[in-house]
Short mmCIF file of the C-alpha atoms (twelve columns), coordinates in Angstrom:
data_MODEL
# 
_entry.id   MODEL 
# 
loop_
_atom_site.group_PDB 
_atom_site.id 
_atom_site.type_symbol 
_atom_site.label_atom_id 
_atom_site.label_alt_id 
_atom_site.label_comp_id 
_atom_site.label_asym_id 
_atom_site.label_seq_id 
_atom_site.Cartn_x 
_atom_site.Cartn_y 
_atom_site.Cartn_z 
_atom_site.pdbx_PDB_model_num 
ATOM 1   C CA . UNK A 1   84.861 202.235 176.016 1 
ATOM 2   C CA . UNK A 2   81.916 199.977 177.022 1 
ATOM 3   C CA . UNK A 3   80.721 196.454 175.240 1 
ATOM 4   C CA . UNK A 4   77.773 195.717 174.982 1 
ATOM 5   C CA . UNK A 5   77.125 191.956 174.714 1 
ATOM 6   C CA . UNK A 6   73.310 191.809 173.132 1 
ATOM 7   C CA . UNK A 7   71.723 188.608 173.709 1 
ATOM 8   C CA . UNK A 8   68.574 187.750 171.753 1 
ATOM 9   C CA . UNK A 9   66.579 185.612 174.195 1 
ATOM 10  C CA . UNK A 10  65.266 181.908 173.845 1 
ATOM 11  C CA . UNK A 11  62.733 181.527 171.347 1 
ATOM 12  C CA . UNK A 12  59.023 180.736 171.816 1 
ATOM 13  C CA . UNK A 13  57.710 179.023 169.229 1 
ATOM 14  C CA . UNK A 14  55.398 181.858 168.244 1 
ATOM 15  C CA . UNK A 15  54.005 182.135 164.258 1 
ATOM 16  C CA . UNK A 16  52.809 185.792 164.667 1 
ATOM 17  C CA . UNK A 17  54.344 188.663 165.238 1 
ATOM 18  C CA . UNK A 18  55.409 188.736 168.907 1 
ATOM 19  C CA . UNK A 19  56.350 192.180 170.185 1 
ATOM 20  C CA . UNK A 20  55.071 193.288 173.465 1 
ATOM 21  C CA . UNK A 21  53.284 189.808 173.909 1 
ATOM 22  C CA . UNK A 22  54.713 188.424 177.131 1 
ATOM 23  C CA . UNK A 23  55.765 185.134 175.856 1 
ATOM 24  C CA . UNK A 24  57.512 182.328 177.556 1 
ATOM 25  C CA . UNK A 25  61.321 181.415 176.112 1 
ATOM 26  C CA . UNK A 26  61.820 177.763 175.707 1 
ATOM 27  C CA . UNK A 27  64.891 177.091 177.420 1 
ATOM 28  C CA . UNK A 28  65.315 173.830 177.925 1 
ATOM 29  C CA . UNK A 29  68.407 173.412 175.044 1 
ATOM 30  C CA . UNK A 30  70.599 173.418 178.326 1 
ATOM 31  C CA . UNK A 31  73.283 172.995 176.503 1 
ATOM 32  C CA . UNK A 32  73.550 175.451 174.428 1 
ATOM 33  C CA . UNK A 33  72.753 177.643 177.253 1 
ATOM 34  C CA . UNK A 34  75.971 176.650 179.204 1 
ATOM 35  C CA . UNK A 35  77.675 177.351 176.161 1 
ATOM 36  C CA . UNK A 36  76.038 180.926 175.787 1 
ATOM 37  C CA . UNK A 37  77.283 181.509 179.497 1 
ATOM 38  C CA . UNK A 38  80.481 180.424 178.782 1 
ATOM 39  C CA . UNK A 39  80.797 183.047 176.016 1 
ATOM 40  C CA . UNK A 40  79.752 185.971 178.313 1 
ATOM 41  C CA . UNK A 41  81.912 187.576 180.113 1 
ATOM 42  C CA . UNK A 42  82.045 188.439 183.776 1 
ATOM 43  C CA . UNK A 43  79.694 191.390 183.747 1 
ATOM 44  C CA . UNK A 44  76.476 192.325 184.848 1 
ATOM 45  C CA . UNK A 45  72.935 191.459 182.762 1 
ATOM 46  C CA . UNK A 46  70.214 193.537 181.969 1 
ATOM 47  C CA . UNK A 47  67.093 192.602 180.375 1 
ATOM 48  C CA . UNK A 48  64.101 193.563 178.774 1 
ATOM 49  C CA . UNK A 49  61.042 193.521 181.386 1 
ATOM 50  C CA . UNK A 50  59.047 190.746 178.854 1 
ATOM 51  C CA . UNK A 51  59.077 187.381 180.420 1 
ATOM 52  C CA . UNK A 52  61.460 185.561 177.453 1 
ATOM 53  C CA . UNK A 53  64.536 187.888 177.928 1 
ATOM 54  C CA . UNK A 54  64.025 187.762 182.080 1 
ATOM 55  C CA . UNK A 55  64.009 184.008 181.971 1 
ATOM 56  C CA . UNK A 56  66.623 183.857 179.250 1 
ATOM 57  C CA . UNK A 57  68.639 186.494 181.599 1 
ATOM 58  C CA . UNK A 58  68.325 184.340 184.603 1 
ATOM 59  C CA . UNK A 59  69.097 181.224 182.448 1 
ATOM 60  C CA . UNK A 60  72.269 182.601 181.348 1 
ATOM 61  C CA . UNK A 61  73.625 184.612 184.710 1 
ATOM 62  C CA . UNK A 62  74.687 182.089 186.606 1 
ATOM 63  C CA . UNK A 63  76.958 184.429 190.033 1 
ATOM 64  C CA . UNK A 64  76.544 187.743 187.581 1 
ATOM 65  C CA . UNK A 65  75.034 190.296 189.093 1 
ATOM 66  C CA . UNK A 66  71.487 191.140 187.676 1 
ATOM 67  C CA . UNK A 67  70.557 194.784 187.171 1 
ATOM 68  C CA . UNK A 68  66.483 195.529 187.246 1 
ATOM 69  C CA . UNK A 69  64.683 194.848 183.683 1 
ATOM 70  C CA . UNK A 70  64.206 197.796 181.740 1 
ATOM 71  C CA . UNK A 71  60.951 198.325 179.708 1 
ATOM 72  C CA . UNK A 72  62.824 200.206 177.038 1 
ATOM 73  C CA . UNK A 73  65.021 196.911 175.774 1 
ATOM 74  C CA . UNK A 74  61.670 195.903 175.254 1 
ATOM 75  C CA . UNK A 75  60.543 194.482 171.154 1 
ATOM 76  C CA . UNK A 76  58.940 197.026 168.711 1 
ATOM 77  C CA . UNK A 77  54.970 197.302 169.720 1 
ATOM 78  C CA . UNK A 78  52.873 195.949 166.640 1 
ATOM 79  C CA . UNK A 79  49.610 197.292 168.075 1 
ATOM 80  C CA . UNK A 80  47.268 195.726 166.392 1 
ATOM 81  C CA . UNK A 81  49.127 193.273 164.584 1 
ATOM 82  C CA . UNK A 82  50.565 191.396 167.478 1 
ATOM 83  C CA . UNK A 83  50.081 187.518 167.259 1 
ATOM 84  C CA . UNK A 84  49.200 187.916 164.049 1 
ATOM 85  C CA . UNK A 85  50.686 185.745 161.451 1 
ATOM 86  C CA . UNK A 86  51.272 188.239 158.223 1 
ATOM 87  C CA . UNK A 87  50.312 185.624 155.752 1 
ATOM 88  C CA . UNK A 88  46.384 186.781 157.035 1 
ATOM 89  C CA . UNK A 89  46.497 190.279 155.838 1 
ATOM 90  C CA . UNK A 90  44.771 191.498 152.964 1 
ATOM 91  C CA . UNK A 91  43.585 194.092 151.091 1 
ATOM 92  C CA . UNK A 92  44.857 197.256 152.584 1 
ATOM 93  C CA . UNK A 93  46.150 195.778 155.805 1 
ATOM 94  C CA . UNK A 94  48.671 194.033 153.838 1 
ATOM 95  C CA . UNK A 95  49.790 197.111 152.278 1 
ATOM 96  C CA . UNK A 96  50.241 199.146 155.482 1 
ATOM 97  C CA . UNK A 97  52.784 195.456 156.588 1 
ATOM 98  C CA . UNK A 98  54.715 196.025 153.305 1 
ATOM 99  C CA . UNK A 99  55.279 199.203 153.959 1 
ATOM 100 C CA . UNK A 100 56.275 198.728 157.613 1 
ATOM 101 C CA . UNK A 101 59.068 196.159 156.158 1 
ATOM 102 C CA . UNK A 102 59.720 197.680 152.756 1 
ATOM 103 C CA . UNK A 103 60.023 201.474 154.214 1 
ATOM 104 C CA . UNK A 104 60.978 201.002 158.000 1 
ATOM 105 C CA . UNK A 105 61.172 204.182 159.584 1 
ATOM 106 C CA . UNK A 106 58.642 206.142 160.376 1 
ATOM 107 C CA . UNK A 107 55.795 203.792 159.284 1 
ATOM 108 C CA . UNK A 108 54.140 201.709 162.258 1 
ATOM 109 C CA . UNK A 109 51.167 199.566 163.029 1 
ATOM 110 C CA . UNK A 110 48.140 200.765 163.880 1 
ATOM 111 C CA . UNK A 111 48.507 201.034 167.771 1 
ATOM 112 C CA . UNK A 112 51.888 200.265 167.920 1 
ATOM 113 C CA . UNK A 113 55.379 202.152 167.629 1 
ATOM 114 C CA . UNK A 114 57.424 202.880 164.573 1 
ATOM 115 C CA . UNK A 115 61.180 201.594 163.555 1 
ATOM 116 C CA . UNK A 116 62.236 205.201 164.441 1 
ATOM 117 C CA . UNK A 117 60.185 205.336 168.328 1 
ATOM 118 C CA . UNK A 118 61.769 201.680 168.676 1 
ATOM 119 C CA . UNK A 119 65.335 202.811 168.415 1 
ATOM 120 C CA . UNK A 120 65.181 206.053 169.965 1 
ATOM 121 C CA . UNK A 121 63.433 203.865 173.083 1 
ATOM 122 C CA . UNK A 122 66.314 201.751 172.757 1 
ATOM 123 C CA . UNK A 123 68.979 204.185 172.488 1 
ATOM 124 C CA . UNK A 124 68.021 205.827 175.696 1 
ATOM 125 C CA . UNK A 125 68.523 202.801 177.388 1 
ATOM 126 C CA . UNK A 126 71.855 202.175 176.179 1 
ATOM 127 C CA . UNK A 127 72.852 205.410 176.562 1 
ATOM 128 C CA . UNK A 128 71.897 205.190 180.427 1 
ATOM 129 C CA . UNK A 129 74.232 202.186 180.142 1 
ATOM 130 C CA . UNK A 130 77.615 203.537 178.792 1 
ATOM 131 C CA . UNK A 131 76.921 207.073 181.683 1 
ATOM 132 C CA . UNK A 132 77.534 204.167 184.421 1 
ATOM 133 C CA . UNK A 133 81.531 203.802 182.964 1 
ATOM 134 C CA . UNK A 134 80.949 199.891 183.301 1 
ATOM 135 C CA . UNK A 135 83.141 197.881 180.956 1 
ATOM 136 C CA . UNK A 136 81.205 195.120 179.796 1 
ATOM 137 C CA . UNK A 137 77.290 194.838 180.244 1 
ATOM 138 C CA . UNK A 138 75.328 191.474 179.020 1 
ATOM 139 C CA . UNK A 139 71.987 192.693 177.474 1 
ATOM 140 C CA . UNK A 140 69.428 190.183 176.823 1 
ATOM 141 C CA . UNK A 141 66.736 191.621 174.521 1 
ATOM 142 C CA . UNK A 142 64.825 191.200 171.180 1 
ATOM 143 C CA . UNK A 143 65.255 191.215 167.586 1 
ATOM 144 C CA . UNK A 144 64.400 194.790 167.095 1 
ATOM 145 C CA . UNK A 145 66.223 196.044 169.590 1 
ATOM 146 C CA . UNK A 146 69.730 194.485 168.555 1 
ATOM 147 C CA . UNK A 147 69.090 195.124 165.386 1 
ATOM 148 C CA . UNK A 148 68.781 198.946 166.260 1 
ATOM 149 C CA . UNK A 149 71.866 198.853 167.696 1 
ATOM 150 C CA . UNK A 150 73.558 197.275 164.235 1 
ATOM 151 C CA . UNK A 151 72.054 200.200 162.737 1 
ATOM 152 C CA . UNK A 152 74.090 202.763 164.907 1 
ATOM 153 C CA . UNK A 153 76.979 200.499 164.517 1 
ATOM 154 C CA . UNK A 154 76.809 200.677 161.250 1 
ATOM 155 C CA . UNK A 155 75.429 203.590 159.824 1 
ATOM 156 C CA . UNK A 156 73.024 201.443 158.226 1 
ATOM 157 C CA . UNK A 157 69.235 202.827 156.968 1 
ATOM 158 C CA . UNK A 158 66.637 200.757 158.839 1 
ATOM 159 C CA . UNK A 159 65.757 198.922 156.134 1 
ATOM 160 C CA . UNK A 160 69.006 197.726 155.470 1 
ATOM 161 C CA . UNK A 161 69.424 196.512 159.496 1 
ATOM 162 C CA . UNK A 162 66.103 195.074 158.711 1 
ATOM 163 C CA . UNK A 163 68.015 192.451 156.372 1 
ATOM 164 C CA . UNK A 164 70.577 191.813 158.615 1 
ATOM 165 C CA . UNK A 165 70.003 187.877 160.847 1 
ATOM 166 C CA . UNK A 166 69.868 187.839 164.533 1 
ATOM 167 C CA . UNK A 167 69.192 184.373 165.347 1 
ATOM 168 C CA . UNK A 168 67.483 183.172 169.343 1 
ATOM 169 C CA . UNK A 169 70.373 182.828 171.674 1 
ATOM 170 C CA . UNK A 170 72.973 184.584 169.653 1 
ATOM 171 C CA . UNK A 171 75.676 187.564 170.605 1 
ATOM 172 C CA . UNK A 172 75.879 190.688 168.892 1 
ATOM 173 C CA . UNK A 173 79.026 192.526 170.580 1 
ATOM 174 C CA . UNK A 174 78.888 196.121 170.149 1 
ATOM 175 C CA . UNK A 175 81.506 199.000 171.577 1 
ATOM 176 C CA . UNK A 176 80.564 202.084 172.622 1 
ATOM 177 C CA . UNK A 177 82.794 205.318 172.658 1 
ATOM 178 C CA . UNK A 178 83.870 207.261 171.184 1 
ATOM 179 C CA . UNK A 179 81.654 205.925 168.110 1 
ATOM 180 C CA . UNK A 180 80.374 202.564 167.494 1 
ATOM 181 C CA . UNK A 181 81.991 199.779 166.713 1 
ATOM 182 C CA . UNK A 182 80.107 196.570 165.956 1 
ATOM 183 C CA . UNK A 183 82.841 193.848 166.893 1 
ATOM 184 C CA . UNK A 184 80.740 190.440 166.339 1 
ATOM 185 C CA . UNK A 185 77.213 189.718 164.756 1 
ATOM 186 C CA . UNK A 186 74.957 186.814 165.508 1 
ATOM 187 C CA . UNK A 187 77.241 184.987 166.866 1 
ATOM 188 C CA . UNK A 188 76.060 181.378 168.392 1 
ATOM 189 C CA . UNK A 189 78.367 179.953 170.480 1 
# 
């Protein structure tokens, strides 16, 4: 069995949608950081390549050892939408972002990825995770990507993950094999 420790990183203040935008994390609640260490166990941390989760990674470390970011704990890609705020769409626009939220799945933004490329991007990852045996790995990641993993967990349809919370600098604890067990969500230490 392998846990998986998902970590959403720091949050950034952004009022669009923020997917493959490399945005900053603001870290400097140093507090609650030591107390998100703290919670972690001795393991090593992965992250997402995008600039939030590294930084949030590094923030949270401390003597773990870091494995290399991987691109596919990355967010979902909105394409087109990214950085935009989705109180600004109309017309038909806004009826191609109700259907990406109302019927998640196989619906994405124009240039960007679907629900379904999202998770099986993430699942790849993970699964390259639980072939190295370890025990416990810290992954520090996005919303979409934790919330993927819920849905495995779980059994859940995406749109029903979609309602579940996953708050900045929270732990979702997942273990691996055989099945999925989700053991804690959104936790905030």
């Amino acid at each position: 069995m392998t846990r998986l420790w998902w970590v959403r990183h720091g949050p950034t203040h952004a009022k669009g949608m923020t997917g493959w935008t490399d945005l900053p994390a603001d870290l400097t609640d140093t507090a609650r950081l030591a107390r998100l260490a703290a919670a972690l166990p001795e393991a090593p941390v992965i992250s997402s390549d995008l600039w939030r989760a590294v930084a949030t990674a590094d923030a949270v470390a401390g003597d773990r050892p870091r494995l290399p970011h991987d691109p596919d704990l990355r967010e979902i890609n909105f394409g087109d939408w990214e950085k935009r705020r989705p109180d600004g769409f109309t017309g038909e626009e806004a009826r191609a972002l109700r259907a990406f939220y109302d019927r998640p799945g196989p619906v994405r933004a124009p240039g960007g990825e679907s629900w379904d490329a999202l998770t099986a991007r993430v699942n790849r990852a993970v699964d390259r995770l639980l072939a190295t045996g370890a025990r416990d790995v810290i992954v520090v990641a996005h919303m979409g990507p934790v919330l993927s993993q819920v849905q495995r967990a779980l059994g859940l349809s995406a749109y029903d993950a979609f309602a579940r919370k996953v708050d900045t600098l929270s732990v979702t604890r997942i273990a691996y094999g055989p099945g999925c067990r989700l053991e804690r969500l959104n936790h905030r230490p």
